[in-house]
C-alpha positions in Angstrom: 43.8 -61.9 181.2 44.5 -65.6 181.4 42.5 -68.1 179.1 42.1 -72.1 180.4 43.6 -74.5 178.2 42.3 -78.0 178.1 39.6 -80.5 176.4 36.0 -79.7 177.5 34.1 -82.6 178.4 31.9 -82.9 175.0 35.2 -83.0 173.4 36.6 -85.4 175.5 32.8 -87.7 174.7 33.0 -87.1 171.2 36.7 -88.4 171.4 36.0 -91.3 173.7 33.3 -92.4 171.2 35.2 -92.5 168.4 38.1 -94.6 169.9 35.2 -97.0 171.3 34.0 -97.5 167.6 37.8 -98.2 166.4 38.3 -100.5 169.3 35.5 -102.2 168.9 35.8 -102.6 164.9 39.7 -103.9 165.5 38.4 -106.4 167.8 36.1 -108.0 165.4 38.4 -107.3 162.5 42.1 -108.7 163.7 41.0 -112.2 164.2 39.9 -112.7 160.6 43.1 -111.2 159.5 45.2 -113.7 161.8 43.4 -116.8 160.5 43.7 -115.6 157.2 47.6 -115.3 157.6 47.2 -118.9 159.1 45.2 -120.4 156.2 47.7 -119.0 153.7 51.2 -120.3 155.7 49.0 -123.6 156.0 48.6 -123.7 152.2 51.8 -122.4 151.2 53.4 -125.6 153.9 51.6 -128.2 152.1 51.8 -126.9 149.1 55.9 -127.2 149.9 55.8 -130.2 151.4 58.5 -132.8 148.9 56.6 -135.7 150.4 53.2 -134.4 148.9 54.9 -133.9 145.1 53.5 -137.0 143.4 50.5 -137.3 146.5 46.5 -137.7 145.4 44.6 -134.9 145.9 43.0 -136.4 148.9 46.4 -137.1 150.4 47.1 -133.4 150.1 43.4 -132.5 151.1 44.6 -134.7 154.7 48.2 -133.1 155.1 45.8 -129.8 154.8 43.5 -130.9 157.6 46.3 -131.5 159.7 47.8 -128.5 159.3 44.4 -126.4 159.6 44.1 -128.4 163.2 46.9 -127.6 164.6 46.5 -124.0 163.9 42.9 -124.0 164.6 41.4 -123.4 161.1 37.9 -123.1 161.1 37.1 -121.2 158.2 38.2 -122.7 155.3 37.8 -126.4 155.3 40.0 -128.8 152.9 36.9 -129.9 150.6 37.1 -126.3 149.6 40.8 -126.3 148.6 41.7 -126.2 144.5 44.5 -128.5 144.2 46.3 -128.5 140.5 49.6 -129.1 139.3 51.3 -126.6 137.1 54.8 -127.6 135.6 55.3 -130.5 138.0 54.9 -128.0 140.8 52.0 -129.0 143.4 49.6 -125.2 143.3 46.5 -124.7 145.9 44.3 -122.1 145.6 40.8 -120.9 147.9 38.4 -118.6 148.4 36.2 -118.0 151.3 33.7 -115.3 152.7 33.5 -114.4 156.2 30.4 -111.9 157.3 32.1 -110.8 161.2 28.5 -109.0 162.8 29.4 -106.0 164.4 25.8 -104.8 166.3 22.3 -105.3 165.4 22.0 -105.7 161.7 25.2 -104.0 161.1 28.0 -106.5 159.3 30.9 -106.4 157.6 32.3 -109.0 154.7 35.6 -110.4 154.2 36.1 -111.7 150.9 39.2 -113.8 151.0 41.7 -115.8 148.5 44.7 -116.5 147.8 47.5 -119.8 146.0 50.8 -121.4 147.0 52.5 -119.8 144.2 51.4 -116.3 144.9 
């Protein structure tokens, strides 16, 4: 007596469903990430920059804005920057929320932050 071997077609919907719902949640996930990674180099770049050491704070709010155009920043804009100086060293720190809708009246929230010196 031989048995078939193979995936039956519920299992094979059941599966297909559940990579759909991870597909779909890295799609609307990854891009937050990626701009996140690019707000933080942005930051940590001026932050670095010699030329800003003894700058205003809206001097280093504009070298930000450049920076956050070039890599097409929309998130976090440079009014919302917290630019200090700690031991002659130039620190900026943020905070931002991002709600990404999934479907309906389904969301998710991203609460994100980070500084230079981290």
């Amino acid at each position: 007596m031989k048995y078939q071997r193979g995936v039956s077609l519920n299992a094979l919907m059941i599966g297909g469903a559940a990579v759909g719902v991870l597909a779909l949640l890295f799609m609307k996930v990854a891009p937050e990430y990626m701009e996140y990674g690019n707000v933080v180099k942005a930051v940590k770049s001026t932050a670095g920059d010699t030329s800003l050491k003894d700058a205003s704070v809206a001097q280093v709010r504009t070298a930000y804005s450049k920076r956050a155009e070039i890599d097409n920043i929309k998130s976090l804009d440079a009014k919302d920057l917290d630019i200090t100086k700690e031991g002659g060293e130039l620190v900026i720190s943020f905070a931002y929320t991002r709600k990404v809708p999934l479907f309906k009246n389904v969301s998710l929230v991203f609460d994100f932050e980070g500084a230079s010196n981290k």
